[in-house]
PADRENNU-540835 format. One record per residue: residue in one letter; z, y, x of N, C-alpha, C, O, CB in turn. Coordinates in pm, 1 decimal. Each point is the difference from the previous one (the first is absolute). Last residue first. Glycine has a CB too. Layout:
residues N
   gumar        nc3        nc2        nc1       cac3       cac2       cac1        cc3        cc2        cc1        oc3        oc2        oc1       cbc3       cbc2       cbc1
       A          Z          Y          X          Z          Y          X          Z          Y          X          Z          Y          X          Z          Y          X
...
***
This chain:
residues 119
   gumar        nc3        nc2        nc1       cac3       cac2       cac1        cc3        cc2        cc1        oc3        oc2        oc1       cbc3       cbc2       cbc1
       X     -783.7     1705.2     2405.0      120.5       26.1       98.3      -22.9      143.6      112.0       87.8       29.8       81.0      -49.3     -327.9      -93.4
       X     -211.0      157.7     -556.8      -16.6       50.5      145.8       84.8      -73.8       92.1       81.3      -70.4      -60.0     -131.5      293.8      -16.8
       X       99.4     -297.9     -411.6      -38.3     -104.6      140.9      -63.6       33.9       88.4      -53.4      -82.3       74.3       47.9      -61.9     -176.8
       X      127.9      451.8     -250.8      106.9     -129.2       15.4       -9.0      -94.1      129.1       80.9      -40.3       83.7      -95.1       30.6     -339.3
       X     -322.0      383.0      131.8      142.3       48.9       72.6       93.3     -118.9       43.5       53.6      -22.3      108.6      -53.7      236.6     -259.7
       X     -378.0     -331.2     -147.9      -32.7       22.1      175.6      125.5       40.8       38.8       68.0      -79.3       65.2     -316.7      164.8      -49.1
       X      304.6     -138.1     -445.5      -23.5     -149.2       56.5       -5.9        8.6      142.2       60.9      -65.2       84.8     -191.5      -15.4     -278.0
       X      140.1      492.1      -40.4       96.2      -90.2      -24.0       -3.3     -113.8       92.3       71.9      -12.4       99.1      -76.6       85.3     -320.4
       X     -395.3      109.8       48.7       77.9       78.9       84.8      147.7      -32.8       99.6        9.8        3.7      122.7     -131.1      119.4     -310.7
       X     -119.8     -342.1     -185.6      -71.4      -51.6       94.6       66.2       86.6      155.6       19.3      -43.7      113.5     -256.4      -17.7     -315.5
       X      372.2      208.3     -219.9       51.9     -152.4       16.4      -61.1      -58.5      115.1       66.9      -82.0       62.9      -40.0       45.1     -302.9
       X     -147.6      432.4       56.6      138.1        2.7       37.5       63.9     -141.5       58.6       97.0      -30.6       69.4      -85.2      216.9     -253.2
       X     -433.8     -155.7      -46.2      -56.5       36.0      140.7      165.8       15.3       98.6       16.2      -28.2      118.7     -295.5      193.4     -230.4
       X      271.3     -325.5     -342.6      -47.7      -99.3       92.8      -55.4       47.8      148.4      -32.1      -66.8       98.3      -21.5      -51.9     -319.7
       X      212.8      428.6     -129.8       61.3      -83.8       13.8      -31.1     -104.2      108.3       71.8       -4.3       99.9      -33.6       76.0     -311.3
       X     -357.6      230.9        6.5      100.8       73.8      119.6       94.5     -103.5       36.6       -1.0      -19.0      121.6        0.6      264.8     -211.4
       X     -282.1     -416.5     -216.3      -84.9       26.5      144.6      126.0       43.1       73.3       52.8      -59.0       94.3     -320.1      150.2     -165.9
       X      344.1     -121.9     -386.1       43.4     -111.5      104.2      -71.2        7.6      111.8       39.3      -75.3       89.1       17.7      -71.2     -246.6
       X     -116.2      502.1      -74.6      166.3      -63.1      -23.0        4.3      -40.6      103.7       42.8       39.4      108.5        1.4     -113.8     -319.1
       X     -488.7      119.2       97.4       31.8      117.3       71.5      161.3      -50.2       28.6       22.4      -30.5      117.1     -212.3      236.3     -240.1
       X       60.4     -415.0     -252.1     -111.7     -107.1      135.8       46.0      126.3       94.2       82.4      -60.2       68.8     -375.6      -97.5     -190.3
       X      420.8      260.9     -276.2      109.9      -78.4       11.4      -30.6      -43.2      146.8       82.6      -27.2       87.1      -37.2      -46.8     -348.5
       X     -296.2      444.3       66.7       98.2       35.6       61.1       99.8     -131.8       51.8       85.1       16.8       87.4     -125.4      212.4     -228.6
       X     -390.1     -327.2      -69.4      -31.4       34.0      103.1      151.0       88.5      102.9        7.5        1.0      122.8     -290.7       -8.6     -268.9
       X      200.9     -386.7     -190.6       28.3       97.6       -1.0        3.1       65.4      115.1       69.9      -45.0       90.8        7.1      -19.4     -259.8
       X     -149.1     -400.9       35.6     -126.7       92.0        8.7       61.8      119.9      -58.0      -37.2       29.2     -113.6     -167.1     -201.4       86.4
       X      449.1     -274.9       21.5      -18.4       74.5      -83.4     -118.8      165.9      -15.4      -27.2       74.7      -94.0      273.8     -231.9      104.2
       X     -202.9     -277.2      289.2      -19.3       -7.6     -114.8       13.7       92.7     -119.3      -61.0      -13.4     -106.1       96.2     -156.4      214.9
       X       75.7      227.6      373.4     -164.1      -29.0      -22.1      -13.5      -17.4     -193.7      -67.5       71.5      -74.0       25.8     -244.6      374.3
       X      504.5      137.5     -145.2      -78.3      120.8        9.4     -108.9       55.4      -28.1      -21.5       99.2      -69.6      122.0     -134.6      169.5
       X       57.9     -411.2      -78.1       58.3       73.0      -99.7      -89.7      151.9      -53.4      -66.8       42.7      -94.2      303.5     -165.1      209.6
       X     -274.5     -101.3      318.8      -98.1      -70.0     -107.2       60.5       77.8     -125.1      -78.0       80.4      -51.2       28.7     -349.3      163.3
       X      334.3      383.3      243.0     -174.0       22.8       52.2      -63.7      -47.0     -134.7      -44.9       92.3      -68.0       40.6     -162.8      361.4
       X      412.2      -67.0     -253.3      -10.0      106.3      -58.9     -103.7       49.4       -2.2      -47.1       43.3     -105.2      216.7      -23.6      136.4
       X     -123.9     -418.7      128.5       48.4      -22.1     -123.3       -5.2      165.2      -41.1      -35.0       19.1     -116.4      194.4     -270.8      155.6
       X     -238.9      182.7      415.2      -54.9      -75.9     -117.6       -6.0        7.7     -153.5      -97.2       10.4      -74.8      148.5     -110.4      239.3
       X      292.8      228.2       96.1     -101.6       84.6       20.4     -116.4      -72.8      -17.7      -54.3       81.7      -74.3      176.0       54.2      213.6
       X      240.6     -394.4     -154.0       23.7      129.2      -93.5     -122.3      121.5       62.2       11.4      109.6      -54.9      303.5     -165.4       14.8
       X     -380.7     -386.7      213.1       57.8       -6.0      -90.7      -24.0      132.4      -99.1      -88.4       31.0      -79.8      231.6     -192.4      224.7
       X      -21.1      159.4      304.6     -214.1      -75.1      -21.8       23.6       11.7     -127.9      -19.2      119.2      -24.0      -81.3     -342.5      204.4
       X      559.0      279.9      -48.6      -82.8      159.3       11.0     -185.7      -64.0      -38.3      -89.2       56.8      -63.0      296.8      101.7      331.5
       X       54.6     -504.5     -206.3       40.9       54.7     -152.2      -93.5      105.8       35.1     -116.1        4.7      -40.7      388.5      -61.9      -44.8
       X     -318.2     -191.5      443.0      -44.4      -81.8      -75.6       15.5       90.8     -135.5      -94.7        2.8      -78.6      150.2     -231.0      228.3
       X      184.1      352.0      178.0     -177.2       19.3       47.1      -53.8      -25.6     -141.9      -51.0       83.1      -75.1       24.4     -194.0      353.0
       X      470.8      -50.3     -205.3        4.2      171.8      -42.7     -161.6       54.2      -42.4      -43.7       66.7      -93.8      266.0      -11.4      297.9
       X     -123.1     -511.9      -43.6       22.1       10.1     -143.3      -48.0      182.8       -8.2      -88.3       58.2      -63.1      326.9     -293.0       20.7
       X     -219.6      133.2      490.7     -163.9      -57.2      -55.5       51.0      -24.5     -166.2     -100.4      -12.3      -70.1      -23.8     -157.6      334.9
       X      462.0      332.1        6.8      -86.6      126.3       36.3     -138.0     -126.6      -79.0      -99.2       58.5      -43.7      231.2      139.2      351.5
       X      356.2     -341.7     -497.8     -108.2       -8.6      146.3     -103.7       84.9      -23.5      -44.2       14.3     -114.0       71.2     -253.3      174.6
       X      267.5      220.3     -448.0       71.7       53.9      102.9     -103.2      -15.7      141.2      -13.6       97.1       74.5      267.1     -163.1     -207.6
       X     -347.3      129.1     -402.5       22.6      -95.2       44.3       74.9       33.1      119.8       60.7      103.8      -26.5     -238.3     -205.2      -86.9
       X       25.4      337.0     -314.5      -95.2       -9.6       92.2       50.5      -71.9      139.1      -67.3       38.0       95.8      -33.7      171.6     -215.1
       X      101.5     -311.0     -457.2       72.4        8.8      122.8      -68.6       45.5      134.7      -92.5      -71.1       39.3      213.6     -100.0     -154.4
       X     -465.2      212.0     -309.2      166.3      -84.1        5.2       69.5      102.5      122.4      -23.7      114.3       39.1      -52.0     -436.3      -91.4
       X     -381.4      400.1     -170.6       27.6      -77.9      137.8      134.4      -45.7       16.8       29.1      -73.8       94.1     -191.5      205.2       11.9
       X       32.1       62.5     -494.9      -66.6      -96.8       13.7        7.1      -67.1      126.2      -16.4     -120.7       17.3      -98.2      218.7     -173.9
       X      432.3      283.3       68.5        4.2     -118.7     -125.5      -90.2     -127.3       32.8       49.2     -112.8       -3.3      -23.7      306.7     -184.0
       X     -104.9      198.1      399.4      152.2      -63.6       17.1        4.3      -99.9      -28.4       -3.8     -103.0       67.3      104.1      246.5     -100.8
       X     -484.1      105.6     -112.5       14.5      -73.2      106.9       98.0      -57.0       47.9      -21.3     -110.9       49.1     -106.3      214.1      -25.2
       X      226.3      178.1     -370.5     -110.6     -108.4      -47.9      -31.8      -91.9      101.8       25.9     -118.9      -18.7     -129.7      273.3     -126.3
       X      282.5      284.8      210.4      106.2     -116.0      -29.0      -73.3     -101.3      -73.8       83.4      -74.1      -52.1      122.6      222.3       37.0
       X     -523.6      163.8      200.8      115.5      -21.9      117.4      142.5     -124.3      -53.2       52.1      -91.0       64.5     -114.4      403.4       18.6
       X     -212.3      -79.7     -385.7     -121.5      -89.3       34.9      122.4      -53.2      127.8       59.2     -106.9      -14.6     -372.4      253.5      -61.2
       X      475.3      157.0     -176.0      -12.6      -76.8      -93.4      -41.5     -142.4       78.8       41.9     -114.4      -18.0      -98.0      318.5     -164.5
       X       40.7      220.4      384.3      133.4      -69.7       38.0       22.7     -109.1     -106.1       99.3      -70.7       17.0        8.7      286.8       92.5
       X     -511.8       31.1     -137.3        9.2      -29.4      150.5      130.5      -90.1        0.1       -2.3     -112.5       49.9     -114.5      349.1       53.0
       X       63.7       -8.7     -458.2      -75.0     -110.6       -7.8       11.0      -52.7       97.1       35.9     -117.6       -4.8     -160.4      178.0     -119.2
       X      326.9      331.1       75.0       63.7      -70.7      -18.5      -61.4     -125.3      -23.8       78.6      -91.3      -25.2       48.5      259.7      -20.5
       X     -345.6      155.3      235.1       94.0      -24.6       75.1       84.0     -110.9      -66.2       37.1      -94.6       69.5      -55.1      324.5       26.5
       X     -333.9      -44.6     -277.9      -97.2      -58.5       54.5      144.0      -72.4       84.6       -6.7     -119.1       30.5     -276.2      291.0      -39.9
       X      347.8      165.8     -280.8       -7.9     -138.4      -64.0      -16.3      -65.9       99.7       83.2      -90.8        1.6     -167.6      124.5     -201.8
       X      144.9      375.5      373.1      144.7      -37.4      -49.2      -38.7     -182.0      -77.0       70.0     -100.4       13.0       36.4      435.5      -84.2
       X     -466.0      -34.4      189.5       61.8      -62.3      127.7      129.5      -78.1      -73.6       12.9     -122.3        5.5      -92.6      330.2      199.3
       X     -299.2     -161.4     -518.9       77.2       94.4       79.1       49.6      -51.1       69.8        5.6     -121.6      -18.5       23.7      245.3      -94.4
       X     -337.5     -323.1     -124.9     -107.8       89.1       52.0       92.0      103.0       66.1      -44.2       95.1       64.5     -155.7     -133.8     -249.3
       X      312.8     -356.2      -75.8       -4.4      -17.1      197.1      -55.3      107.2       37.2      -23.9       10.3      120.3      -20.1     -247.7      -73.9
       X      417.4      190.3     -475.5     -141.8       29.7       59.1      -19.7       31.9      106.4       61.0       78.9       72.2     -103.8      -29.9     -225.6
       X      320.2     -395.9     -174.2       24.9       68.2      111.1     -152.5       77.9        4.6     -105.0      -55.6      -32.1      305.5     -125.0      160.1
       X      -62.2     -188.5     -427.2       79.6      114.4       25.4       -0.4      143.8       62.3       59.4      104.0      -28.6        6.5     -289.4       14.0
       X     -313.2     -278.8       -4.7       -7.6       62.1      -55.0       85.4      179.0      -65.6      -35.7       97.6      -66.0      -66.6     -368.4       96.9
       X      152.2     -112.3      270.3      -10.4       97.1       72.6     -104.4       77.3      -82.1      -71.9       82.6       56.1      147.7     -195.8      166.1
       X      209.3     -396.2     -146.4      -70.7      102.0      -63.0        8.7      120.9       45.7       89.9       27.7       79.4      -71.9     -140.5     -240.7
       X      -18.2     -400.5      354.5       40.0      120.0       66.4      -87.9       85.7     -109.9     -122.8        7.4        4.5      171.0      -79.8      284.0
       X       36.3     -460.9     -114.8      -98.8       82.6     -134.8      105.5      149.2       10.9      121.3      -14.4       14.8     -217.5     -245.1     -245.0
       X       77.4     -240.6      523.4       35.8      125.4      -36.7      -37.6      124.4     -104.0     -111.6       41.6       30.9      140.5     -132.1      162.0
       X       58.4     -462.1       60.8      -97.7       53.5      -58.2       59.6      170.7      -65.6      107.8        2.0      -59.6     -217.8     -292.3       11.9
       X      229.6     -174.3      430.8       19.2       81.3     -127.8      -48.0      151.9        1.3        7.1       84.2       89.5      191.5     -236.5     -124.3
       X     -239.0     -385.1      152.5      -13.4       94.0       54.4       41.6       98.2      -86.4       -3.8      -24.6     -120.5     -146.3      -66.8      254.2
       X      105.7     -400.7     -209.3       98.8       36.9      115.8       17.7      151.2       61.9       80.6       25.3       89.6     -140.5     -261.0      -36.0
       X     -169.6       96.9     -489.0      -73.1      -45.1      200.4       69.9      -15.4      105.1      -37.5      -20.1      115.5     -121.5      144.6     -138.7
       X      279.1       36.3     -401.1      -69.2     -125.9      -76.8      -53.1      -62.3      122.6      -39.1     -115.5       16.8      -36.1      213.1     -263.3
       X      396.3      314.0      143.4       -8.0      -88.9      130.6      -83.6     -158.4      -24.6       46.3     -110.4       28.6      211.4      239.2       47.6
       X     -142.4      411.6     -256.5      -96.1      -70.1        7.7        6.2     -138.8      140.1      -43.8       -3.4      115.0      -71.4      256.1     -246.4
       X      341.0      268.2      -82.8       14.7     -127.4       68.8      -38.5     -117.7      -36.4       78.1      -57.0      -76.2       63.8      153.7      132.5
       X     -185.8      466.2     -129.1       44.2     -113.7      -60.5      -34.1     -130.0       66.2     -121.4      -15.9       12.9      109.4      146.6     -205.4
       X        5.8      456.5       61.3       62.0     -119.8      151.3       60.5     -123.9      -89.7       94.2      -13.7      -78.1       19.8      222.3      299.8
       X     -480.2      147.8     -527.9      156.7      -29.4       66.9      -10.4     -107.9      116.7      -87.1      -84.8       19.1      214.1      123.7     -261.1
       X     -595.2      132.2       71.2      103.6      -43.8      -19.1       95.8       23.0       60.6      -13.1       37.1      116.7      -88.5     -144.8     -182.6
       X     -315.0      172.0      321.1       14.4       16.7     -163.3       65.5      -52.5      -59.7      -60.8     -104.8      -21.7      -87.7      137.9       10.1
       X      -37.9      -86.0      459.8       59.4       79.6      -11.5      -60.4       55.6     -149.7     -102.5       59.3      -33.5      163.5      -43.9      304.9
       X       10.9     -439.0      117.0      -62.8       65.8     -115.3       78.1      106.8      -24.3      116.9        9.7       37.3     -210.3     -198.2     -134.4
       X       90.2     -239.5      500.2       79.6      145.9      -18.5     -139.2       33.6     -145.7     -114.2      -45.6        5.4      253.7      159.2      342.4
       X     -176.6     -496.9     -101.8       35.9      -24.2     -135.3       46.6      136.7      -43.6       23.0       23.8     -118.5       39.6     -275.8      143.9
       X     -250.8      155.4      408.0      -96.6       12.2     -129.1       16.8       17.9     -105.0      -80.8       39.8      -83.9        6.0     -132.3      161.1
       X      353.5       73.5      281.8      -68.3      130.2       11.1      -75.6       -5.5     -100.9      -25.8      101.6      -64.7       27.2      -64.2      285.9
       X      226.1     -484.6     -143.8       84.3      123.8      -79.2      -49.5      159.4      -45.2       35.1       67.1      -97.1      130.1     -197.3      235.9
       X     -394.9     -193.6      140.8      -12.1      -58.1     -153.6       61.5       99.9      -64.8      -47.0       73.4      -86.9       56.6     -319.9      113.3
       X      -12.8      300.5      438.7      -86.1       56.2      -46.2       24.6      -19.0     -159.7        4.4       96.3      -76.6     -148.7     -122.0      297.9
       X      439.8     -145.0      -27.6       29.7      130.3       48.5     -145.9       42.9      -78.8        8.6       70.9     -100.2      161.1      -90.7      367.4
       X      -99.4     -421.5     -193.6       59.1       36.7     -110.8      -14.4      163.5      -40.7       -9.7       43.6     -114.7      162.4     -251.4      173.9
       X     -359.0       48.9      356.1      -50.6      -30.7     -143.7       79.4       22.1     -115.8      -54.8       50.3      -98.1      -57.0     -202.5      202.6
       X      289.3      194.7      326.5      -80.1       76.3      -25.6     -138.2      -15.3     -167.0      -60.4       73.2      -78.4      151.2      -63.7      389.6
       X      306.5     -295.0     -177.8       12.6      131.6       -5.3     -102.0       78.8      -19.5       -5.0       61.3     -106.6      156.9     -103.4      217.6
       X     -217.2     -362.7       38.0      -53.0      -42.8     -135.4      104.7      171.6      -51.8      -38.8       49.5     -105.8       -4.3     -436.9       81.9
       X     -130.8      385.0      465.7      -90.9      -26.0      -71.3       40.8      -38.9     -198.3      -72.2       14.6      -98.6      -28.5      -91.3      390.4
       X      424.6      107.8      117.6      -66.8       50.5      -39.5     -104.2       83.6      -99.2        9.7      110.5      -53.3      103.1     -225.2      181.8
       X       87.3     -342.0      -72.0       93.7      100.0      -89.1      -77.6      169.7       10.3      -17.2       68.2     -101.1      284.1     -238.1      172.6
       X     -453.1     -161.5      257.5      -48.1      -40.0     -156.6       57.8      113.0     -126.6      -62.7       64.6      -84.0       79.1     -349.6      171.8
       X     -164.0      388.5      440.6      122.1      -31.8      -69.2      -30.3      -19.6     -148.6      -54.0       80.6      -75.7      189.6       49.5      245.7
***
């Protein structure tokens, strides 16, 4: 599937553009939009910072993946997206309580997913 493919590319492009230094700010020179997320504020070495970064990084992805659409292959397509998009975020800032965060998170999520579509 072409749309597919050109989704999924945007999806990644967007994962690339996620940064983290600066205010939330909107960047559409590509069609894509771009994020800058400060967090000088905060300290990751405590749970409480590492948390509100987490949810910094979480509405940042929003933002870059847009709309998450209504057919089970748009939905697919966003969740690829925002976990992506946070995953790399994450990675990027090399904190070891924020990367622990989002581990637990994504394992909840993977959790989730199975229950959902057991039968």
């Amino acid at each position: 599937m072409d749309t597919c493919k050109t989704l999924r590319g945007l999806c990644l492009a967007a994962t690339a553009l996620v940064a983290l230094v600066g205010a939330a700010q909107a960047d559409e020179t590509y069609g894509v939009h771009k994020v800058t997320v400060h967090y000088a504020d905060l300290n990751l070495n405590t749970e409480a910072g590492a948390e509100t970064l987490y949810h910094r990084i979480g509405g940042a992805a929003r933002f870059v993946c847009g709309d998450e659409g209504r057919s089970l292959t748009e939905q697919h397509q966003w969740q690829q997206c925002y976990h992506d998009s946070v995953d790399h975020a994450v990675d990027t800032v090399h904190s070891p309580l924020l990367t622990s965060l989002n581990k637990g998170h994504v394992n909840r999520h993977v959790t989730a997913s199975l229950i959902t579509m057991a039968r």
